[in-house]
Residue, then its C-alpha position, 0 to 999 in steps of 0.5 A: x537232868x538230875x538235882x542235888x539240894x543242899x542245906x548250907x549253913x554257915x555257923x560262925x560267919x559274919x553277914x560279909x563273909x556270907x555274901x561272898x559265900x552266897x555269891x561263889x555258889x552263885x557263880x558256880x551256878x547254884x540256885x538258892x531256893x526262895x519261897x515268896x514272903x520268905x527267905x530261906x537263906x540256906x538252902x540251894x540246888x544245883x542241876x547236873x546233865x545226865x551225863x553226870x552220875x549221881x557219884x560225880x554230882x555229890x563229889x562236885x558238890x562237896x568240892x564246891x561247897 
């Protein structure tokens, strides 16, 4: 299984428009990273099989994001 983590800042959007953002990546089965004590809004990860080339797993996350 390969991972492809992604720092997604959104400059410019309200905190409405960013919860619909934060729930498509969800939807679409990305994982935000949280550490305990601290939330780290912007980073996410997403898991690929290994079927999946490192080409293909950057091609989907650009089309996702």
């Amino acid at each position: 299984m390969s991972y492809i983590m992604v720092s997604a800042d959104f400059p410019g959007v309200n905190t409405q428009q960013r919860q619909l953002i934060y729930k498509c990546l969800q939807d679409k089965q990305w994982q935000k990273v949280t550490e305990p004590g601290r939330d780290i809004d912007t980073v996410w990860y997403a898991s690929f099989k290994e079927t999946v080339t490192e080409s293909s797993a950057i091609k989907i996350t650009i089309e996702e994001l």
